[in-house]
TORBA-941155 format. One record per atom (N, C-alpha, C): x, y, z; residue in one letter. Coordinates in pm, whole numbers, plus 50000, padded with zeros to 5 digits. Atoms other than C-alpha are relative to their C-alpha. Last residue first. Layout:
! TORBA-941155
PT    c1    c2    c3 drengu
PT     X     Y     Z      a
...
This chain:
! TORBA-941155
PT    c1    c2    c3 drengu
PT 49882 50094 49930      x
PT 50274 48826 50884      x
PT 50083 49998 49918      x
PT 49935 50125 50103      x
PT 50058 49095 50783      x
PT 50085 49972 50027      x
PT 49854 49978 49971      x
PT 49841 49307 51022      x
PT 50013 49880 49907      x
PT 49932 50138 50074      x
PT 49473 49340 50850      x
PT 50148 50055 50070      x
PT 50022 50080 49888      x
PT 49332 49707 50999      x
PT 50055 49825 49976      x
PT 49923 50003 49897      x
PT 49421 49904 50731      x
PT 50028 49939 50118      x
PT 49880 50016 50029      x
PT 49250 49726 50518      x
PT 50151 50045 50053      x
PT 49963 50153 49927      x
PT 48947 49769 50693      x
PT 50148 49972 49943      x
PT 50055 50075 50035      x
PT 49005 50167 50603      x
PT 50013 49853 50063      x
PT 49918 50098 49981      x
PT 49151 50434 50842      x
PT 49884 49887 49934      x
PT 50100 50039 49981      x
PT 49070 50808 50705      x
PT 50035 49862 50043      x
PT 49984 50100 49898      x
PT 49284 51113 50754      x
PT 49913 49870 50023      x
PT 50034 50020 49837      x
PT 49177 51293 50459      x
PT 50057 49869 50067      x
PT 50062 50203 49998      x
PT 49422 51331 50083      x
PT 49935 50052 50166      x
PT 50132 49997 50041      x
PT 49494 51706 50077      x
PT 49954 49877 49970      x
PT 50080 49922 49883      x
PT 49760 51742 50359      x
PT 49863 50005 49919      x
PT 50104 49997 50096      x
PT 49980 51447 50154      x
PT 49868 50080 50086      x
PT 50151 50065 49985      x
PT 50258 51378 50387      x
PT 49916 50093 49907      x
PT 50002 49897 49924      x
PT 50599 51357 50209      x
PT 49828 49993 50050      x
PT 49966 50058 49835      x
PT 50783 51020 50124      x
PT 49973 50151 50108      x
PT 49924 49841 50002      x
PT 50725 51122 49737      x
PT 50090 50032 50176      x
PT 49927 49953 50147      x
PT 50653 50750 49678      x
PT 50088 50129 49995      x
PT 49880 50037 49975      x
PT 50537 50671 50061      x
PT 50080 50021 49851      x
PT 49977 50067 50177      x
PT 50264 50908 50037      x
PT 50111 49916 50022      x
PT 49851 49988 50058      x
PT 50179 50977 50417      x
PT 50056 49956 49876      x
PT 49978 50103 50145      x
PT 49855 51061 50461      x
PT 50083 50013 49991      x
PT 49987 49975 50188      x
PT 49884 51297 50784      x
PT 49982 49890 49933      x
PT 49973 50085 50105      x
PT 49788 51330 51143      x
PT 49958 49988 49882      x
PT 50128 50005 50050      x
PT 49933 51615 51356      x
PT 49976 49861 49916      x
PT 50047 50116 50133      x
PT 50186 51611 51594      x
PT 49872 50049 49939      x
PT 49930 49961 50078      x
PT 50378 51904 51864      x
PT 49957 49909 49832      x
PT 49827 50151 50017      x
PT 50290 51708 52197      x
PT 50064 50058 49859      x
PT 50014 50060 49791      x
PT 50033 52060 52349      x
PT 50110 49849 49923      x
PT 49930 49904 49951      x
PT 50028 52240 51972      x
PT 50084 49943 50151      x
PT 49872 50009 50048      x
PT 49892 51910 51815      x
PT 50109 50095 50062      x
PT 49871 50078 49952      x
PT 49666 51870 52045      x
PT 50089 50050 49927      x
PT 49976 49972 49837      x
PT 49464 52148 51928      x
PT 50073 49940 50040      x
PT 49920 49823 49974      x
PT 49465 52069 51555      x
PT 50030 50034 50152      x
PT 49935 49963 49874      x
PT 49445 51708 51573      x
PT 50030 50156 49969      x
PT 49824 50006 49930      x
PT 49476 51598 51234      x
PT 50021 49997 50106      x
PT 49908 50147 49918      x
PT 49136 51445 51160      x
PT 50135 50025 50041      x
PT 49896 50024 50026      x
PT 48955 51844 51094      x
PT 50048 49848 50055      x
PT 50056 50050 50121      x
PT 48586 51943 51135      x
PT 50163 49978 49917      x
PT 50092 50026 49993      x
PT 48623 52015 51514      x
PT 49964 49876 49905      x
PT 50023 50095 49921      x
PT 48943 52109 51578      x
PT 49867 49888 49946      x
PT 49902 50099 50124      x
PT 48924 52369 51283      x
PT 49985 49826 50072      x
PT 50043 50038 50172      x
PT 48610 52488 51450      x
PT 50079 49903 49930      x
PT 50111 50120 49964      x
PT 48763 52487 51803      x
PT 49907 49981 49862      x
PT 49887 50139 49955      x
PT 49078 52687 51642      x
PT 49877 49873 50050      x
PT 49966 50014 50134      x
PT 48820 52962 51459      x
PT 50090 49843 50011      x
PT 50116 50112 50098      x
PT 48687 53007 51771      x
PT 49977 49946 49892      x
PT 50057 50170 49934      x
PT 48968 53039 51984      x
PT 49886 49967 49927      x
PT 49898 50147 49980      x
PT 49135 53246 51768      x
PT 49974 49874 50010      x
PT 50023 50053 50090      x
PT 48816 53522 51714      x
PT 50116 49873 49980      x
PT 50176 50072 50022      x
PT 48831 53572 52044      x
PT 50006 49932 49885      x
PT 49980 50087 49895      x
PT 49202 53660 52040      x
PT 49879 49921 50011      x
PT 49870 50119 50045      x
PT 49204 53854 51769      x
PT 49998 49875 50083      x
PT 50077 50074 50100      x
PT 48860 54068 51942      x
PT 50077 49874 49925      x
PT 50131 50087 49921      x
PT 49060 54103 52281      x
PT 49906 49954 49856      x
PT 49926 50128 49950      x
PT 49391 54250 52057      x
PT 49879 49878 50053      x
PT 49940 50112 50144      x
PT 49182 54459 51833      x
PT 50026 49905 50067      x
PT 50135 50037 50059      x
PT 48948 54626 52201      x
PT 50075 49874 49860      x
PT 50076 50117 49971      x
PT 49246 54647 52387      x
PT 49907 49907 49950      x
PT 49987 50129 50076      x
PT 49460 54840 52153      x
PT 49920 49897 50073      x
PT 50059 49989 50093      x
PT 49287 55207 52303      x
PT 50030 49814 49886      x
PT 50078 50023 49972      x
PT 49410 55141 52642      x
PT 49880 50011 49905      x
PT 49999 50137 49917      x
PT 49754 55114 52600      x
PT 49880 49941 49995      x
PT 49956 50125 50074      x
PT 49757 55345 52347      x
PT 49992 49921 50075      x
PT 50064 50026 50133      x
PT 49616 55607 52550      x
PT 49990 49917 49914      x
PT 50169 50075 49909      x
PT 49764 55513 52899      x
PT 49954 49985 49879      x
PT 50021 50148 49995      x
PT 50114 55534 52667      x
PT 49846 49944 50017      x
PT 49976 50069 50129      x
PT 50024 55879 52543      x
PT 50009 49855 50000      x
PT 50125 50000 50075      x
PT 49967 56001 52896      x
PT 49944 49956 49889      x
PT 50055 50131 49974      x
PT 50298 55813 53019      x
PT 49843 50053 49952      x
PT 50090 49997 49848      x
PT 50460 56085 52813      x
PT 49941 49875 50028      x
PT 50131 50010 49967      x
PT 50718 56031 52515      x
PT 49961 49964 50106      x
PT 50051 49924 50036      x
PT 51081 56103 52433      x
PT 49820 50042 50019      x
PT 50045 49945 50100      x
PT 51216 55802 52386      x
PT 49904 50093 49957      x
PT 49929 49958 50114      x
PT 51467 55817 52603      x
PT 49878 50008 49888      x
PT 49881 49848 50041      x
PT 51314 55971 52898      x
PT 50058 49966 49834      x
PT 50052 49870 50056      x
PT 50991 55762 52860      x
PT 50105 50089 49960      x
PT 50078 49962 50125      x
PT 51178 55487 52894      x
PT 49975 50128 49916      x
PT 49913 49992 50087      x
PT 51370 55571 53161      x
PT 49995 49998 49871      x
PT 50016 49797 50063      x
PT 51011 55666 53347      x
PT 50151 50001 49893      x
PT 49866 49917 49994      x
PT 50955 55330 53330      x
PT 50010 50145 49923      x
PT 49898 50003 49882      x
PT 50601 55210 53399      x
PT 50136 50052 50051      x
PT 50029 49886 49883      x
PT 50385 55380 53151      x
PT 50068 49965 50134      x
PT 49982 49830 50008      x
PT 50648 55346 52894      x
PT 49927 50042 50077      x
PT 49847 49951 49954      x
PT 50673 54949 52953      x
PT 49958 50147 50062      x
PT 50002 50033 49855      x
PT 50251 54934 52887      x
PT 50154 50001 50081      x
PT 50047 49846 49970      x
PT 50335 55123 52551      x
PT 49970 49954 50172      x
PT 49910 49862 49975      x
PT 50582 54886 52475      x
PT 49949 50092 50046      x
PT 49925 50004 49921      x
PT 50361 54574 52530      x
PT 50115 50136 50065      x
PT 50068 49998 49818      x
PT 50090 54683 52406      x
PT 50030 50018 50060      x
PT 50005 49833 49938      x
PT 50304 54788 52082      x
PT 49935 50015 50130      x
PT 49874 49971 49999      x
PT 50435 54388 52080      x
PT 49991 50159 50004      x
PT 49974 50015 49862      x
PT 50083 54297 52112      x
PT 50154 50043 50052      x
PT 50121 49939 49887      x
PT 49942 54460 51835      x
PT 50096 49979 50118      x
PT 49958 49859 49999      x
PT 50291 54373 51619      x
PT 49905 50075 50133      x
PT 49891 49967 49941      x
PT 50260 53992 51695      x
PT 50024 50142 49979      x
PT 50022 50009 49821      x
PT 49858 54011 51647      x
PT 50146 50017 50060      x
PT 50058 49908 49962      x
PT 49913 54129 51308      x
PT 49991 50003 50156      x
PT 49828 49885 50008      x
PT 50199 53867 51226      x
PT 49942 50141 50044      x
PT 49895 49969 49828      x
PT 49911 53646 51392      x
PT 50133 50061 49966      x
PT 50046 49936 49871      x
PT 49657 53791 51103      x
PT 50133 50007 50116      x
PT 49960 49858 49997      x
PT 49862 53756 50789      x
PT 49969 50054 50112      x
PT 49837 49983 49990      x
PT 49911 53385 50872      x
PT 49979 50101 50015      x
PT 49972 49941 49866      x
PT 49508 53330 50955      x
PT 50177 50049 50022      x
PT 50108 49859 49975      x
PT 49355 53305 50619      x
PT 50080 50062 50121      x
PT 49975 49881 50103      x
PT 49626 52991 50551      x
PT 49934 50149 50017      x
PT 50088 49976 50042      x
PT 49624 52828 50924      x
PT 50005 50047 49852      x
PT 50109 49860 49941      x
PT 49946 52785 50993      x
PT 49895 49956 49909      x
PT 50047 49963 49831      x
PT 50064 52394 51020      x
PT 49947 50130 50001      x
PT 49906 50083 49932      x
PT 50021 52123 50702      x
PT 50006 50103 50139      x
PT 49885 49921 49996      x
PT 49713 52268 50527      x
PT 50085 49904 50135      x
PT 49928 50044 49956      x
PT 49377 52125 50419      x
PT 50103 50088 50056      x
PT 49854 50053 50055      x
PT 49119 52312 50351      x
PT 50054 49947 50075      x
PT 49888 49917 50010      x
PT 48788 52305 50561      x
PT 50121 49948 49927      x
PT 49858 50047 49974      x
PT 48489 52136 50438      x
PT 50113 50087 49995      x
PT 49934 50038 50146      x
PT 48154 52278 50437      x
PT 50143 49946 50070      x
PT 50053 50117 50120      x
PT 47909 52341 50689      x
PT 50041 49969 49911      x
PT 49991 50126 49999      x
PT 48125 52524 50954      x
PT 49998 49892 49930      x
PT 49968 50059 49894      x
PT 48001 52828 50976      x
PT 49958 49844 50022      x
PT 50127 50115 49988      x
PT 47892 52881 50599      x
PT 49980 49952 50178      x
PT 50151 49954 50029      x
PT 48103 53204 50635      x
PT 49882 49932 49986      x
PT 50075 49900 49872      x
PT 48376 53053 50838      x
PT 49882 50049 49976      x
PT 50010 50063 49866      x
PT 48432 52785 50582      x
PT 49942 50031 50129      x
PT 50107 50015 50008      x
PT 48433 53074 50299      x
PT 49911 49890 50108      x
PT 50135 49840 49990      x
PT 48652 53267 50455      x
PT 49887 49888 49956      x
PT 49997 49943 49831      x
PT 48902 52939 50454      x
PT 49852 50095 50044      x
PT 50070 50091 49936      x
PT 48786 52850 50078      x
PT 50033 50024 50161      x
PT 50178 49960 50040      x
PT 48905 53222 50016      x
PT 49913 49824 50050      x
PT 50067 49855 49935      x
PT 49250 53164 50176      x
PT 49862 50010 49977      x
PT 50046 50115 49866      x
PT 49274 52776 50017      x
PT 49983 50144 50077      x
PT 50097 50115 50059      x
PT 49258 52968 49634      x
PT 49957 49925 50204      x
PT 50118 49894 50026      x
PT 49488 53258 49742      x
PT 49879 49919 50027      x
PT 50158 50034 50103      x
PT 49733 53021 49808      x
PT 49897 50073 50035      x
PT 49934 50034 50141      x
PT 50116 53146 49903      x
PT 49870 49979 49902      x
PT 50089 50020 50046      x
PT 50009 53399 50248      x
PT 50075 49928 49870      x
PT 50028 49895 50143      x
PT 50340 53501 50404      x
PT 49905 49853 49967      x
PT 50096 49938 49914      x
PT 50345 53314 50801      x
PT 49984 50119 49807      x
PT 50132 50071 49934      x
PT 50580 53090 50706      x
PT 49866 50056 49970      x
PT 50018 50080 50164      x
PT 50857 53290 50562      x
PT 49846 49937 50007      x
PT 50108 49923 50032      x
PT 50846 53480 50902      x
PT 49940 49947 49872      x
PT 49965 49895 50086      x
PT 50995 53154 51016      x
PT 49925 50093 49981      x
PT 49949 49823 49905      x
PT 50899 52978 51308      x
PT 50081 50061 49895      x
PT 50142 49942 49956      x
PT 50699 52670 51056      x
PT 50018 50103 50118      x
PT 50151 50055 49957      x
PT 51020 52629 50851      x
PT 49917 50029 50098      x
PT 50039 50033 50111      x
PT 51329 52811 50905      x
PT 49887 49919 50039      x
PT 50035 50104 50026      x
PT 51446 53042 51180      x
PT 49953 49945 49873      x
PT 49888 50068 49987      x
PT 51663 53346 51231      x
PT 49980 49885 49966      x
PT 49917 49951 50057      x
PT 51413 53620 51151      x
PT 50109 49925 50008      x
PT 50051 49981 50127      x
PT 51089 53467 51270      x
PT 50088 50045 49902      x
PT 50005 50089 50071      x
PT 51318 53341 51563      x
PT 49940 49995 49870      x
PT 49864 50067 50096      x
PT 51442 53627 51667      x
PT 49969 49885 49917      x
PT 50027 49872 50122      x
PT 51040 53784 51688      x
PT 50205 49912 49950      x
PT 50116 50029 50090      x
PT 50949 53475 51910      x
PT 50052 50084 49852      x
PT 49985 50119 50012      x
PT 51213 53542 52149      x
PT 50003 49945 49863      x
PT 49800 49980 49998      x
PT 51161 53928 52248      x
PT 50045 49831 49843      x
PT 50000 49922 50148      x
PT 50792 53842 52221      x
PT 50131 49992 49898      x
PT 50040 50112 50105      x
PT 50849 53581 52473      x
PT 50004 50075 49863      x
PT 49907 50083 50020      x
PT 51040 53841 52675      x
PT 49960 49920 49938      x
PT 49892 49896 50062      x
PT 50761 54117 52657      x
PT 50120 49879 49954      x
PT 50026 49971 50161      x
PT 50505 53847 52748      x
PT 50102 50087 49930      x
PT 49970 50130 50045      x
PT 50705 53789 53064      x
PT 49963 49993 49845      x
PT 49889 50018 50010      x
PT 50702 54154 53151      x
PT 50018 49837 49942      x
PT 49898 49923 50109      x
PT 50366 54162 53086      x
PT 50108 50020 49953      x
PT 50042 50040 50123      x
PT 50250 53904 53294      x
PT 50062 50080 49868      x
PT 49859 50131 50008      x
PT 50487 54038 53582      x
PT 49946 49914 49833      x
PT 49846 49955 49967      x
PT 50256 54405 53564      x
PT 50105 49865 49942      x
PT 50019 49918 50176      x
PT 49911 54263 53499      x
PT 50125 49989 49950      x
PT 50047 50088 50122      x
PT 49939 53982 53787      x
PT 50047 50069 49891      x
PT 49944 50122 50008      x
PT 50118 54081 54113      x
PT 49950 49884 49860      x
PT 49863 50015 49926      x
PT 50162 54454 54087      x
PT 50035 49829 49999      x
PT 49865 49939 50090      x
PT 49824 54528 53892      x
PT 50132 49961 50035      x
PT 50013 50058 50142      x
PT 49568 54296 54023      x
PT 50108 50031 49908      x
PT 49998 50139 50024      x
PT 49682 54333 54392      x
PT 50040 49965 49816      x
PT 49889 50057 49983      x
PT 49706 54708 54340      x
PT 50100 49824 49978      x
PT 49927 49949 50140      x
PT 49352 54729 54226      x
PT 50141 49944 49996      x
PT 50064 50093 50089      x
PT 49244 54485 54541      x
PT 50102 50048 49867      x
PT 49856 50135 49895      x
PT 49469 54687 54811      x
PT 49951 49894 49875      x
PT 49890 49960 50093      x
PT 49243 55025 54614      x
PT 50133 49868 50012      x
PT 49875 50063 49900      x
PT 48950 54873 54678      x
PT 50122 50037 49949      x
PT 49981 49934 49923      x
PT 48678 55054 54424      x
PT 50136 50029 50117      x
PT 49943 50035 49865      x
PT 48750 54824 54161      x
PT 50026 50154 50078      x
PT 50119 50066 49897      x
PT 48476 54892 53877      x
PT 50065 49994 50131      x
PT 50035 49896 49902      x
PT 48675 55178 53680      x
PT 49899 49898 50100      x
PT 50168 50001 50027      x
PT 48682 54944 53372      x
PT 49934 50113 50110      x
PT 50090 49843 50058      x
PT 49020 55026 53340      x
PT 49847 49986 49951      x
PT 49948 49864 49970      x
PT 49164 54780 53538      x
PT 49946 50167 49935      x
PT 50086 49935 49889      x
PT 48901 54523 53499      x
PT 50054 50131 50060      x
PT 50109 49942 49989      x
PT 48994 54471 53151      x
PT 49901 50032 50147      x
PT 50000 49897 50075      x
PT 49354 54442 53210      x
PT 49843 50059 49958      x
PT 49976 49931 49884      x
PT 49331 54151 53479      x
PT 50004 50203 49947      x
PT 50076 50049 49923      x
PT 49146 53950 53212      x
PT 50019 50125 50095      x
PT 50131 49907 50030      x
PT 49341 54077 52907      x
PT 49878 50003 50136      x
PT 49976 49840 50046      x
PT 49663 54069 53052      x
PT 49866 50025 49975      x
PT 49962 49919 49870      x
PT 49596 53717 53226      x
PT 49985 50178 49990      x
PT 50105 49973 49934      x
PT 49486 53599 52896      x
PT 49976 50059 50132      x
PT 50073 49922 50066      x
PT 49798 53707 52698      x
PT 49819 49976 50083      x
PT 49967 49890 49909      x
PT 50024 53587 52995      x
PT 49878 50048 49920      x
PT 50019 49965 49881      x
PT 49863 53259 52950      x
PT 50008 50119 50040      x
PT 50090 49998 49983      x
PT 49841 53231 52541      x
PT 49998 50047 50144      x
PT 50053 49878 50061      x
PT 50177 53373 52512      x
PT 49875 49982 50002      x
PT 49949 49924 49921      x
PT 50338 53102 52744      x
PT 49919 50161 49991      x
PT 50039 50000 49881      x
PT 50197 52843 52565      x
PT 50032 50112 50105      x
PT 50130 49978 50006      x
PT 50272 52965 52246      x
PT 49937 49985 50104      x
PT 50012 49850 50041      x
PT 50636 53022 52371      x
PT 49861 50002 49962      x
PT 49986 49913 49929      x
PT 50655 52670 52466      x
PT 49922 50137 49991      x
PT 50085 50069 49861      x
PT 50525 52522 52161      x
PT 50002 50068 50127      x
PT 50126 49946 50033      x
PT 50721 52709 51940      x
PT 49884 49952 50070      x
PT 49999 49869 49965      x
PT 51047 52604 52141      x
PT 49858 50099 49958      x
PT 50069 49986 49831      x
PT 50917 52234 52134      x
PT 49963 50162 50026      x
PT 49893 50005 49939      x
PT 50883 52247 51748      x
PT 49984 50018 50163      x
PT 49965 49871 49928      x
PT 50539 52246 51586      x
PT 50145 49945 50094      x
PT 49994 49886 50065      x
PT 50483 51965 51290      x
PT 50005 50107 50068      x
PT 49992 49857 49948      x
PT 50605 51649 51385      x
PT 49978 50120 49934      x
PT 49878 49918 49988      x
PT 50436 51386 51226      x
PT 50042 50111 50036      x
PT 49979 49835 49920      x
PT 50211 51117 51309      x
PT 50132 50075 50011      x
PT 49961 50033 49937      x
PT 50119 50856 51029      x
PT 49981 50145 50081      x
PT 50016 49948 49902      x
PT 49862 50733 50852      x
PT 50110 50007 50062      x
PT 49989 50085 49902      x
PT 49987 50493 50540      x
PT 49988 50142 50072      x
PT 50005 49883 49905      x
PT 49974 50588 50138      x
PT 49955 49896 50166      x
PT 49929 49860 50042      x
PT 50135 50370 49902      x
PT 49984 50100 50098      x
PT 50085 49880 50000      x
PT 50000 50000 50000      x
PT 50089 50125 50000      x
């Protein structure tokens, strides 16, 4: 037989990590970040709390993943490259949109690990969150500010004006990822959490085959002595 199920690596540990890391601080930020300027916490030992031992260290950690994340789009190859993340099929982009627009009822493209519709986005979400991040620095360090010149009034502003893109990106993530999950045999979700998805593996070209489906016939099932 030519083609055979298998499981192959397709996210690296370090991209793994770092996604994990960037989902947590990034929900922490938005969580502990939308109550901060919602004006609801009267308690000022509460505010403090939220800010000093959550917002604050979350951020700094997200800052350093960023840090990370951004050498590697510029140092790396395959699926942590920026290379990656550039749009190649027009054709599986628009069946994407159109996937979302039937919600659901049709068949999603194939694709080996980014999303296609969704590359141009998380290079969008790494800039959003990477000015979040700077502008949330600038209202903490005043060294900042000194060198580059700008007030912490300007930060609050920006700080508090990207909430709304970043919190919609983010929404729209998870529901676009429990979709794919959904109406996909690779494993999208796991795959991020052990790094696999599963493929048709052509054994002729000896590469996996992302537009053949994951399907296991009786014939697969026969072991041969």
């Amino acid at each position: 037989m030519s083609h055979s199920i298998q499981r192959i690596l397709v996210w690296p540990t370090i991209i793994r990590v770092l996604h994990l890391l960037m989902v947590a601080t990034v929900l922490v930020l938005l969580v502990t970040g939308g109550f901060l300027q919602s004006n609801m916490i009267a308690n000022e030992g509460l505010y403090l709390h939220l800010l000093e031992i959550w917002h604050l260290p979350a951020g700094h950690i997200l800052a350093v993943v960023l840090v990370i994340r951004f050498i590697l789009l510029i140092v790396s190859s395959g699926v942590a490259s920026w290379r990656a993340l550039i749009p190649k099929n027009i054709k599986s982009i628009l069946h994407t949109v159109r996937f979302y627009l039937a919600l659901a009822r049709m068949k999603l493209p194939s694709y080996f690990a980014h999303n296609p519709f969704w590359k141009l986005l998380y290079l969008l979400m790494f800039i959003l969150l990477s000015l979040q991040v700077f502008y949330g620095l600038l209202i903490e360090f005043s060294w900042l500010r000194s060198i580059t010149r700008l007030d912490s009034l300007l930060g609050r502003e920006q700080h508090s004006l990207l909430f709304i893109p970043i919190f919609s990106l983010v929404i729209a993530h998870i529901v676009t990822v429990i979709l794919h999950d959904w109406k996909t045999e690779t494993g999208e979700v796991s795959s991020i959490i052990n790094g696999y998805k599963h493929f048709t593996f052509d054994a002729k070209s000896k590469k996996p085959n992302v537009e053949m489906p994951v399907t296991v016939s009786l014939d697969n099932l026969f072991i041969k002595k």
